[in-house]
N, C-alpha and C positions, 0 to 999 in steps of 0.2 A: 518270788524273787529269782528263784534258779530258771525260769523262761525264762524272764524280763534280761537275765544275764548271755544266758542262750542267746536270745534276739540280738542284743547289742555284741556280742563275738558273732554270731553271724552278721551282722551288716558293717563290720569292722574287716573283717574278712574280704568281703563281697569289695567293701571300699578300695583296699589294698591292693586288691585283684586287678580291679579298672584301674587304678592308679599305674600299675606296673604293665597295665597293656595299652596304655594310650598311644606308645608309636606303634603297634603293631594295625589300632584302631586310625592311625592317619596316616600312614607312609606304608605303601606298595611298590617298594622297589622291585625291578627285575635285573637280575643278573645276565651278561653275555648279548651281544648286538646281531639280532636276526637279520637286519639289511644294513646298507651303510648310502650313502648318499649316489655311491657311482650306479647301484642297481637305480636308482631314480632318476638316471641319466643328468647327475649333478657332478660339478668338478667340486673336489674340498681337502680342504687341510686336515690330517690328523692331530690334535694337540694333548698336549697334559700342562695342566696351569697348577698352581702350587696355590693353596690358601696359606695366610697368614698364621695358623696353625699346623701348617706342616701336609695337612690333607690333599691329596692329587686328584685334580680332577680330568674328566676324559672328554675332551667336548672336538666341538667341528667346527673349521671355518667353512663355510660353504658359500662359495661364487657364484654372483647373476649370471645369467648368459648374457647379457647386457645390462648394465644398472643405469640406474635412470640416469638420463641425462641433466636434466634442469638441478636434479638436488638429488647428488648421490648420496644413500644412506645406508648404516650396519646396522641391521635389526640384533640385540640380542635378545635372545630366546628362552625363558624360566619357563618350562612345563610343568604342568602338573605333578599330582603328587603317586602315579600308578608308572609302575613299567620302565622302560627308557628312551632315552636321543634316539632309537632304532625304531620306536614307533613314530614317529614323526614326520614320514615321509610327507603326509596330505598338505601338511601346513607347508614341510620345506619348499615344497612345486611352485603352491601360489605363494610363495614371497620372492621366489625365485620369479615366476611370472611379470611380480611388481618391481624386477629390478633392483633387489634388495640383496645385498651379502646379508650373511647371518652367520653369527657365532650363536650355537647351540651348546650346553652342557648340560653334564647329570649331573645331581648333587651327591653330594658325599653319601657312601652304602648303594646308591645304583650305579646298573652299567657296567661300563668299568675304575669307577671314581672307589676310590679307598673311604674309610671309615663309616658312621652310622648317623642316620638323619635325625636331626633335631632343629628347633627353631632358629637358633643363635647358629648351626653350622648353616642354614641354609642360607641365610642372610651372609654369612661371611664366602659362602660361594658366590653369590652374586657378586661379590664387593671383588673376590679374585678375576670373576671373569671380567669387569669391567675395567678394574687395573688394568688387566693383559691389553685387551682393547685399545686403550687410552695411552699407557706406556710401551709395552713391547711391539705390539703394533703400530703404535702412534698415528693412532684413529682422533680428528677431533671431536670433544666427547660433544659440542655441538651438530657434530653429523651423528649418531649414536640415538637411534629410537629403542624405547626397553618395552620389549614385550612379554609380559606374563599372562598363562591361563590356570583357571582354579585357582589351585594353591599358590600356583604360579606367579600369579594375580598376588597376592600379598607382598610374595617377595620380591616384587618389580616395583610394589608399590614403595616397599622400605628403601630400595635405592633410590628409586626418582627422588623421595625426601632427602636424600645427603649426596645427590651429584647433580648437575646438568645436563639434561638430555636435554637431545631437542624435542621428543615428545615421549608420550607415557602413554602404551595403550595396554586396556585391562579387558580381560575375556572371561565370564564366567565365572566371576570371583566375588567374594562373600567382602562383608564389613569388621567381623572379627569368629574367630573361634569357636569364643563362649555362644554368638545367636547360632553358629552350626550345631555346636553341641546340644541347644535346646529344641533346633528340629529334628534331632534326631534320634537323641538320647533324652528327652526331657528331665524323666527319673532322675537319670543319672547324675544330669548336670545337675539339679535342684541341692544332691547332697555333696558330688565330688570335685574337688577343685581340681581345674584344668593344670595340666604341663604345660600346657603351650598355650600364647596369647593369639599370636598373629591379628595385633591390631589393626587390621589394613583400612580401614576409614582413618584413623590418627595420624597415618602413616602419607597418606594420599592428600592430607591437609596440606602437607609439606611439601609437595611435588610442585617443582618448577619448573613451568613448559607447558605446553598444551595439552591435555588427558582427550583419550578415546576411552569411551567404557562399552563394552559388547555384554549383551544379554539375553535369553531366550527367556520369555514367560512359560515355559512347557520343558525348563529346569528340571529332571526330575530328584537332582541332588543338590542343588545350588540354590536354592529357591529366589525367583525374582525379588520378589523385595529386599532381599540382603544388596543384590545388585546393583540395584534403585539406590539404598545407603550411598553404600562404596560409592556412586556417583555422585549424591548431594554433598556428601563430604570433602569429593575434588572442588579445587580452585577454578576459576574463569582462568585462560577459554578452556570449555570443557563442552565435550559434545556425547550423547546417548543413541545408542545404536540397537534397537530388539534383531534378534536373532531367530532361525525359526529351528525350531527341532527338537532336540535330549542336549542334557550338558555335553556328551562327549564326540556329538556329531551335529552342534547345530552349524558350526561354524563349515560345514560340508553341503548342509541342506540349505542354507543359505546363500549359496552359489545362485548367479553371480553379482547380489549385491553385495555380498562378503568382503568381497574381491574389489570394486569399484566404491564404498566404504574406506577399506584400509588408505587407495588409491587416496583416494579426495583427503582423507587426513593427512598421509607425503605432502600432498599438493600445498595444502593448508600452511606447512612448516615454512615454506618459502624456499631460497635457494640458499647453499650452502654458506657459512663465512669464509671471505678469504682469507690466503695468509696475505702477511706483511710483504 
């Protein structure tokens, strides 16, 4: 009996352990911004948006050198879940190439944005920066495509559900949590319940608007078939895009259909509404 006791305070233990490291196990923030947009020969806004919780975030507006003409659009931008807006040059260029502004933020605990990441604050940082978007700037939230990658990808996906874009495009992003946790942790997840959900297939049911889905079969963290999900799970019209390379660089090696891709989806949304 006194093993059998052992056993179960060790795996009580053990359990506790993973329980209390799950955001260290999903969220990679970096502190302090190594470039800023002007080194990328981009013109941009410095901003701090205010979540509904008080939380300050630190994000960019960042101007096309010319945005498209037929159907001008603000891309906002949810990265991933490592580092910050300062890594981001590669994507800022080609959006910038396709004539696109972008509002880019870090979520709460990177960068320079205050407090600490969890699921509910990231979802309410997208919710601020689209407010800002939408009200302060008085962006029509039908010009307004939402872009998420990875993790990213989820939380683009939970807005698309509860606003109007004009379109939703997702990059390398899973169906929910718990299938990452079983590629990766099998063990684990078998006994310990997740923190965090990040339903993004339930989530992407509810997306109103066109979806783009990007994916690499050669994932080596995202694994294609979750990708595959997340896109069955989008509404018509919805279109699928393989990718070629690693999760954090296929959207690189995939140049220039990457680029002519994203293109043809703008083109897709038609031209902008007018006003009255």
């Amino acid at each position: 009996m006194a093993i059998v006791g052992h056993i179960l305070l060790g795996l009580l233990l053990a359990g506790g352990s993973a329980w209390l490291l799950q955001p260290r196990l999903l969220f990679y923030p970096l502190d302090g911004l190594h470039q800023t947009p002007s080194d990328w020969d981009l013109d941009y806004r410095d901003l701090t948006i205010t979540t509904e919780d008080g939380e300050r975030l630190h994000g960019w507006l960042v101007a096309a050198p010319r945005r498209r003409a037929a159907a001008p659009r603000t891309l906002l931008f949810l990265h991933g879940n490592a580092g910050n807006i300062s890594h981001r040059g590669d994507s800022l260029r080609i959006f910038a190439d396709l004539g696109l502004d972008v509002l880019i933020i870090d979520y709460r605990g990177y960068g320079e944005s205050t407090g600490s990441p969890s699921e509910r604050g990231l979802y309410r940082d997208a919710a601020a920066a689209w407010r800002w978007l939408t009200t302060e700037h008085g962006t029509d939230p039908g010009d307004i495509v939402v872009f998420g990658r990875s993790l990213g990808a989820a939380v683009a996906a939970e807005l698309a559900a509860r606003t109007e874009p004009a379109g939703l495009i997702v990059e390398s992003g899973f169906d929910s949590l718990a299938a990452m946790a079983r590629t990766h942790y099998p063990l684990l997840a078998a006994v310990i319940p997740l923190r965090y959900r990040f339903p993004a297939a339930e989530h992407i049911a509810g997306a109103r608007g066109p979806v783009l889905v990007l994916h690499s079969p050669a994932d080596e963290i995202v694994p294609y078939a979750l990708g595959r999900r997340l896109f069955d799970a989008a509404p018509e019209p919805k279109r699928f895009e393989p990718l070629h390379g690693g999760h954090n660089d296929g959207f690189l090696r995939s140049q220039p259909g990457y680029q002519r891709t994203l293109g043809d989806f703008l083109d897709s949304l038609g031209t902008t509404r007018e006003g009255p």
